[in-house]
C-alpha positions as CSV (number, residue, x, y, z in Angstrom):
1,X,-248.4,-151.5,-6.9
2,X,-250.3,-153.4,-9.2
3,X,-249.4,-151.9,-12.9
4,X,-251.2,-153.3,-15.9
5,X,-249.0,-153.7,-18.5
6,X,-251.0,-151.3,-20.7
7,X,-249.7,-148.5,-19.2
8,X,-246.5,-149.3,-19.5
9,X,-247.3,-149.2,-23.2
10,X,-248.8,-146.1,-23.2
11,X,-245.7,-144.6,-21.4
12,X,-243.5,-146.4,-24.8
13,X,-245.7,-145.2,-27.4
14,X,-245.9,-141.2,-25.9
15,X,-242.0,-141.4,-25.7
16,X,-242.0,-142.9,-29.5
17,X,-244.0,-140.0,-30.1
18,X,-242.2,-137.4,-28.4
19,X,-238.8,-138.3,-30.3
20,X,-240.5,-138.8,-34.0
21,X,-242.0,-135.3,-33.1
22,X,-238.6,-133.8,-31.7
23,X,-237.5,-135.3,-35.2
24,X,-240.2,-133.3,-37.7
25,X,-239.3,-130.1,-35.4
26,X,-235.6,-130.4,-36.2
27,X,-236.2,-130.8,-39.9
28,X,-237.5,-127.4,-39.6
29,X,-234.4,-126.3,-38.3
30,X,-232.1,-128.0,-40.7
31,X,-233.6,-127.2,-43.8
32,X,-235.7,-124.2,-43.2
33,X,-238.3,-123.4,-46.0
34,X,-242.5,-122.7,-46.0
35,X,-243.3,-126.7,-46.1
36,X,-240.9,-127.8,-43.0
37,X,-242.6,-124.7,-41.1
38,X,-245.7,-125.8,-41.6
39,X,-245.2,-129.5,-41.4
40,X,-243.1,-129.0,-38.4
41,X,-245.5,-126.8,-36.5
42,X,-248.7,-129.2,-37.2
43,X,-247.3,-132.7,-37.3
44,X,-244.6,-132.2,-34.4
45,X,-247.3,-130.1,-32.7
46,X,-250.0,-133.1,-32.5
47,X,-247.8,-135.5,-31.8
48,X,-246.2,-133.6,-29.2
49,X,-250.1,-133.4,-27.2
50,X,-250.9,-136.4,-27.9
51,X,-248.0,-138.2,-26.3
52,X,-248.8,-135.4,-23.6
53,X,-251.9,-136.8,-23.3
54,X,-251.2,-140.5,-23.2
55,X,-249.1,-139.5,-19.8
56,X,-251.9,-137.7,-18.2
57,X,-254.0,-140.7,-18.7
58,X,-251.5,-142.8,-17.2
59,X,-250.4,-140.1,-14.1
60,X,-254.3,-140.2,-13.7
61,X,-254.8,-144.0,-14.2
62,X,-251.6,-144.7,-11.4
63,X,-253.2,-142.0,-9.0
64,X,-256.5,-143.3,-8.8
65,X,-255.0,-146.4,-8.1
66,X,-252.8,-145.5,-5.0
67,X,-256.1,-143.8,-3.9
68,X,-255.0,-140.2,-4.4
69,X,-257.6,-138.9,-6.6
């Protein structure tokens, strides 16, 4: 399997993004008030789709390259 090693950078940066995320949601539960809500139901909330969406692109990328898709 040929992998680019962009992908493998895209699989780091969603995880980063998935653990900062997981971090803004637990501020929430820590010290529950209005702002953490809010900031922890938009930021973590974006950051969770995007890294979501980084690994789609590189589920997709990986199987159109084993021919799958």
């Amino acid at each position: 399997m040929n992998n680019p090693g962009w992908t493998r950078k895209l699989v780091l940066i969603a995880g980063i993004l998935n653990i900062i995320a997981l971090l803004t949601i637990l501020l929430s539960i820590f010290n529950f008030t209005p702002l953490t809500l809010i900031i922890s139901v938009s930021v973590g909330g974006a950051l969770i789709g995007l890294s979501v969406l980084l690994y789609i692109i590189v589920v997709v990328t990986d199987l159109k390259e084993r021919g799958v898709l």
